[in-house]
ZAMARGU-4260 file (C-alpha; in steps of 0.2 Angstrom, whole numbers, plus 5000, padded with zeros to 4 digits):
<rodrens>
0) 4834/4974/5209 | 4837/4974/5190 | 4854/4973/5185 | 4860/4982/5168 | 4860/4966/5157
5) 4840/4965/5162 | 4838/4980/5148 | 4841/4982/5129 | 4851/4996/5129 | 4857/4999/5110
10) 4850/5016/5103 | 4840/5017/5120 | 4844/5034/5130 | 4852/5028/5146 | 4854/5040/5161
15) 4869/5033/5172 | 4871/5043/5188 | 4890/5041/5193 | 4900/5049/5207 | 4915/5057/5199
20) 4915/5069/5214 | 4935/5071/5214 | 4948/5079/5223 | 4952/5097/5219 | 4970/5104/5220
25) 4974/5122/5214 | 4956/5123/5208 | 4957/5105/5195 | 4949/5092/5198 | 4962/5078/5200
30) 4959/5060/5193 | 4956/5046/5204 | 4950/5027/5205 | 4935/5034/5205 | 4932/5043/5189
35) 4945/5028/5182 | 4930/5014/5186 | 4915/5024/5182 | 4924/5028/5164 | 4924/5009/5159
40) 4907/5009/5165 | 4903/5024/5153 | 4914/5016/5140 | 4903/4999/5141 | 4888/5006/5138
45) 4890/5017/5125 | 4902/5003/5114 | 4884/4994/5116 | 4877/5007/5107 | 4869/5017/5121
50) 4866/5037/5120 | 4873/5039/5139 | 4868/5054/5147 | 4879/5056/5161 | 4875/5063/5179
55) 4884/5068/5193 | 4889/5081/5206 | 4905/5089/5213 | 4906/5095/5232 | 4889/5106/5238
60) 4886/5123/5236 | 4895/5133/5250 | 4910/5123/5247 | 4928/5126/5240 | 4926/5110/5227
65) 4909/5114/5224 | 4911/5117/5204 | 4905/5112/5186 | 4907/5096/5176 | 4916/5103/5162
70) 4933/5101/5168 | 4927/5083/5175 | 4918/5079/5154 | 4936/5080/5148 | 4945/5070/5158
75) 4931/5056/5157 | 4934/5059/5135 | 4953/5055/5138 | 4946/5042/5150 | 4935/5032/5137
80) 4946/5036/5123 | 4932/5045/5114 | 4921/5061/5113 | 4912/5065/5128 | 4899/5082/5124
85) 4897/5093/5142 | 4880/5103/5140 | 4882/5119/5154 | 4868/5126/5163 | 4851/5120/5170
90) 4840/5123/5156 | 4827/5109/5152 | 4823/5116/5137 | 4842/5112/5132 | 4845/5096/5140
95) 4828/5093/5128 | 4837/5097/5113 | 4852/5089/5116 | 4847/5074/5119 | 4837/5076/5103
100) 4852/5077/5094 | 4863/5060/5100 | 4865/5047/5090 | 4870/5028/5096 | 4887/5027/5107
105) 4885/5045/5110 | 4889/5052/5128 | 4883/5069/5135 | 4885/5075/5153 | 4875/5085/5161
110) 4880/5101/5173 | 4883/5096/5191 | 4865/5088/5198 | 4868/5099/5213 | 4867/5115/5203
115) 4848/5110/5198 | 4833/5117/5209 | 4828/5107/5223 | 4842/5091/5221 | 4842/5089/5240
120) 4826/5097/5246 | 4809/5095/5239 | 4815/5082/5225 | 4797/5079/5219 | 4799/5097/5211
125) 4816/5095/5203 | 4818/5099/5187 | 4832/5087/5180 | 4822/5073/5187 | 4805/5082/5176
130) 4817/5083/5159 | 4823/5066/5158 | 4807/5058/5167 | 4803/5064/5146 | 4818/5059/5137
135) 4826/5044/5145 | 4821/5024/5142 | 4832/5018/5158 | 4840/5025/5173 | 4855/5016/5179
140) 4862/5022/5196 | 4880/5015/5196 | 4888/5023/5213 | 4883/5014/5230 | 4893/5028/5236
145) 4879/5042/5235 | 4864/5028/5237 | 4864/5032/5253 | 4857/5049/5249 | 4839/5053/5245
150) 4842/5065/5233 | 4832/5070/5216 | 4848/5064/5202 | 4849/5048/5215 | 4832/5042/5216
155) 4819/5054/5206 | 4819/5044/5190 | 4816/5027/5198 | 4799/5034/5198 | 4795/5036/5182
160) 4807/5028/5170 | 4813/5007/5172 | 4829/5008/5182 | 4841/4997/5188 | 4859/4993/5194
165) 4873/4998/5182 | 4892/4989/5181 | 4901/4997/5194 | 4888/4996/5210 | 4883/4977/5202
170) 4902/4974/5207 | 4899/4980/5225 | 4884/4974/5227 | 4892/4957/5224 | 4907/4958/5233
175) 4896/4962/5249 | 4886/4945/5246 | 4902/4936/5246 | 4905/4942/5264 | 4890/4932/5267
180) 4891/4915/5273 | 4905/4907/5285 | 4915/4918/5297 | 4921/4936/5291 | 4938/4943/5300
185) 4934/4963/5303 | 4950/4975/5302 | 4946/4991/5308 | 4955/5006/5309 | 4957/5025/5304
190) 4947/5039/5315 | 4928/5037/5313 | 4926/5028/5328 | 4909/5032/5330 | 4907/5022/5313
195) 4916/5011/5318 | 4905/5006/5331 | 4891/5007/5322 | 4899/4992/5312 | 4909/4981/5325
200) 4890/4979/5337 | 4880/4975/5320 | 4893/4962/5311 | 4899/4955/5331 | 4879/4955/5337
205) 4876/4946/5321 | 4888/4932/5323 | 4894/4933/5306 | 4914/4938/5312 | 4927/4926/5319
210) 4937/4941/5327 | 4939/4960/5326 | 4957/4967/5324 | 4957/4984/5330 | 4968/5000/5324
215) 4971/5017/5321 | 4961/5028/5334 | 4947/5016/5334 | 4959/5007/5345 | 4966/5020/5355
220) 4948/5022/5360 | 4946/5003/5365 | 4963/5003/5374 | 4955/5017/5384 | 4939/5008/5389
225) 4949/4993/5394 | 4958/5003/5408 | 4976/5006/5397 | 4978/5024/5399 | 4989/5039/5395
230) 4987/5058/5394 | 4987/5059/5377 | 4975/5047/5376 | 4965/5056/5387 | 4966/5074/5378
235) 4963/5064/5362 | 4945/5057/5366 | 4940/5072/5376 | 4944/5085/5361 | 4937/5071/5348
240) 4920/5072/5359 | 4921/5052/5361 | 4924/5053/5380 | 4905/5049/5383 | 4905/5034/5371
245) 4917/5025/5382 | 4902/5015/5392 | 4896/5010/5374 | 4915/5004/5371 | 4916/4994/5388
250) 4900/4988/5386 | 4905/4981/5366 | 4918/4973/5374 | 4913/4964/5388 | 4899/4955/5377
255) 4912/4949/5363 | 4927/4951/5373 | 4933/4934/5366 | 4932/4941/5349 | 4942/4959/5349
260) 4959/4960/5346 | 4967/4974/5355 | 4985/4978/5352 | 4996/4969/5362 | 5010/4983/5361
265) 5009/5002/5350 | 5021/5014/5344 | 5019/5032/5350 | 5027/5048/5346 | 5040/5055/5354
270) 5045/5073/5346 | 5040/5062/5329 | 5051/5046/5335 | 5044/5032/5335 | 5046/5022/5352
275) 5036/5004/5354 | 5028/5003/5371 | 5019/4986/5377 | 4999/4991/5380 | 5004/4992/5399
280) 5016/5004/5399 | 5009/5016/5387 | 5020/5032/5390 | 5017/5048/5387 | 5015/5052/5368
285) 5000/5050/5356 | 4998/5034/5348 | 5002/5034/5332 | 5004/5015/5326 | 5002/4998/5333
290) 5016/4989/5336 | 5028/4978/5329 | 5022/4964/5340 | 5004/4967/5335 | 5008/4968/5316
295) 5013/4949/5320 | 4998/4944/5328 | 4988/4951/5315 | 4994/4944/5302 | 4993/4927/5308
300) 4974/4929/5310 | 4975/4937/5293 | 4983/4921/5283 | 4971/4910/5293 | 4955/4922/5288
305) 4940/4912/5277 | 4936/4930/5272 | 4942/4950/5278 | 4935/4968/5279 | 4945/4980/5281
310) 4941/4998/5285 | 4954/5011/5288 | 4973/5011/5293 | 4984/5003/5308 | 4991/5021/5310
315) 4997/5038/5303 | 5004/5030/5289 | 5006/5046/5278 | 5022/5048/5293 | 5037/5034/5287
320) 5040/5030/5306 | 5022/5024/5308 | 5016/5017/5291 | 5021/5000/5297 | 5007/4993/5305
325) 4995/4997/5291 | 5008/4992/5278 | 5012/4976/5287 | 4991/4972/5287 | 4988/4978/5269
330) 5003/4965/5266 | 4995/4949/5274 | 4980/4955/5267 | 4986/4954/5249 | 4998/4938/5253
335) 4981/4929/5260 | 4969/4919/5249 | 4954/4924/5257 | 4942/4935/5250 | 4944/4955/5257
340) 4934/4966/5256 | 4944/4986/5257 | 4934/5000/5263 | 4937/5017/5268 | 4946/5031/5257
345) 4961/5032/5268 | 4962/5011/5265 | 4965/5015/5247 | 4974/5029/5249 | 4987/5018/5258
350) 4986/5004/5246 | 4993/5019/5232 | 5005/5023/5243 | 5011/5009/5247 | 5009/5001/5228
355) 5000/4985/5230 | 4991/4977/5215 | 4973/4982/5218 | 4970/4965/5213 | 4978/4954/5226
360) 4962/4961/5236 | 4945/4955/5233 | 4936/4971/5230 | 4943/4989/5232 | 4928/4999/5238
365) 4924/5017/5234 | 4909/5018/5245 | 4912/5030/5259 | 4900/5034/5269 | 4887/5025/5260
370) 4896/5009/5265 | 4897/5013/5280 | 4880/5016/5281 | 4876/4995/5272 | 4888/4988/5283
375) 4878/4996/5298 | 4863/4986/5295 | 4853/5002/5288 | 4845/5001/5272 | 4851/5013/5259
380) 4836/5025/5251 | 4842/5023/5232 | 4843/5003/5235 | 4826/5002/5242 | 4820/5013/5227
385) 4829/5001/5215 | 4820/4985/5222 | 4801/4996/5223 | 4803/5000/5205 | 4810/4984/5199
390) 4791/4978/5206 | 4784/4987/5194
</rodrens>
């Protein structure tokens, strides 16, 4: 794929599809890394002398944060320290004329891409796509997080315009390659476990991990398969509909059973109290953390990692009496020298709470879904549209 510095940019009319899709309290938009990272990508650009046209989507149409841009333009001008134009509405006509009118170093963002006719369904026939097929020199897409969508403001222009990579998906695009080569330690947590899955048979099938550490409900699930039971437990999978991906689980385990880490011991809750039980004696109450024994273990394969992914927490750590575990991981994991990789909102969520320097981690990933999706083996159909039209 061509990468951003692959294109003369100064007075050139680059469109850069970001995600600045943010969280909406009280009916604003509410700033985040996100919109931080994508704002020094803007910036970069448009000090090169670019005329950036910007675009983006918030939530989907049926949703409560489904909204426009303009609210999300101002906070990207306070953001880049300068002007930055909103133009309102789904007229070509006026996207036309606007961009008629920039001058170098000019930024302009466009309504919400999901507002436009046909962005998800029939993009062939999309009209933002046909408006800046006409007026744009390069396309940039700059968010790995919606390049697993196939979507017209995603992948439409790859089509007819020269397109390529922008600053922030070049950075996690690379810090994916450095989890290639030598043996990767996989931390997995939070609740996705059908996800996490997903991941744990393509990375432990592929030989690429030395162990998988498991938390959060990902590992209540495992306990589960492995015969360590408890009511809760129980209730938990069933209402969760992962009850019938225990064979699944059993089966992940018996293969690589040399290579997961269950816990060793786990807090539960008791009427919001936090009791530590060893895995053999699980009680009665839902599992909430693992345990302090555990945290232990953990971190010793942690500081003895050549390199570490971590997706999603240890526990309910937004609850003080089971934060440890995933504060005690995110710890090691910042006091290691090994290369991490953090995925998984909940991840960074805790690394804010908690207030470690984002840069005692490799890479801070705000990938989602579509990461997910990489880390799963699948290919992702804004990348693949990257590398077709870079053969052209």
């Amino acid at each position: 794929m061509r990468e951003v510095e692959h294109f003369e940019v100064s007075g050139k009319r680059i469109v850069e599809r970001v995600d600045i899709n943010l969280p909406i309290e009280n009916g604003e938009p509410v700033a985040n890394p996100r919109i931080r990272r994508h704002a020094q990508s803007i910036r970069e650009l448009s000090s090169r002398g670019a005329k950036v046209i910007v675009t983006a989507h918030q939530g989907r149409k049926g949703d409560k944060d489904f909204m426009g841009l303009e609210k999300h333009a101002k906070m990207l001008s306070g953001l880049v320290g300068k002007e930055v134009k909103f133009l309102p509405g789904t007229d070509e006509a006026a996207v036309e004329r606007e961009i008629a009118k920039m001058l170098p170093g000019d930024i302009l963002v466009l309504e919400n891409a999901r507002m436009w006719e046909n962005e998800e369904k029939n993009i062939g026939e999309n009209p933002l796509t046909r408006v800046l097929a006409r007026n744009a020199d390069v396309y940039l897409l700059d968010a790995m997080s919606v390049a697993h969508r196939e979507h017209a403001s995603v992948v439409g222009l790859t089509k007819y315009v020269k397109s390529g990579v922008g600053f922030v998906l070049k950075q996690e695009l690379s810090a994916l390659e450095k989890m290639e080569g030598g043996k990767v330690l996989l931390v997995i947590g939070g609740g996705k476990v059908k996800d996490s899955l997903r991941i744990m048979r393509t990375w432990l099938d592929s030989g690429k991990v030395s162990k998988a550490l498991l938390g959060g409900a990902v590992s209540v699930f495992f306990l589960y398969a492995d015969g360590y039971r408890n009511e809760a437990s129980r209730k938990y999978l069933e209402e969760e509909g992962l009850a019938e991906l225990l064979p699944e689980g059993k089966e992940l385990l018996e293969k690589h059973r040399g290579r997961i880490m269950l816990p060793s011991d786990v807090a539960i809750s008791r009427d919001g109290e936090r009791e530590e039980c060893a895995k053999g004696g699980l009680g009665e109450g839902p599992i909430f953390d693992i345990g302090s024994g555990t945290v232990a273990q953990y971190r010793q394969e942690i500081l003895a990692a050549e390199k570490i992914l971590i997706n999603g927490p240890m526990g309910v750590y937004e609850l003080p009496n089971f934060s440890a575990g995933t504060r005690g991981v995110l710890g090691a994991i910042a006091e290691s020298s090994a290369f991490s990789l953090v995925g998984g909102g909940h991840t960074i969520s805790a690394i804010e709470k908690f207030q470690f320097p984002e840069d005692k981690f490799g890479y801070v990933s705000l990938s989602g879904k579509a990461l997910i999706e990489y880390l799963s083996g699948k290919e992702l159909p804004a990348l693949k549209a990257l590398k077709d039209s870079s053969s052209k």
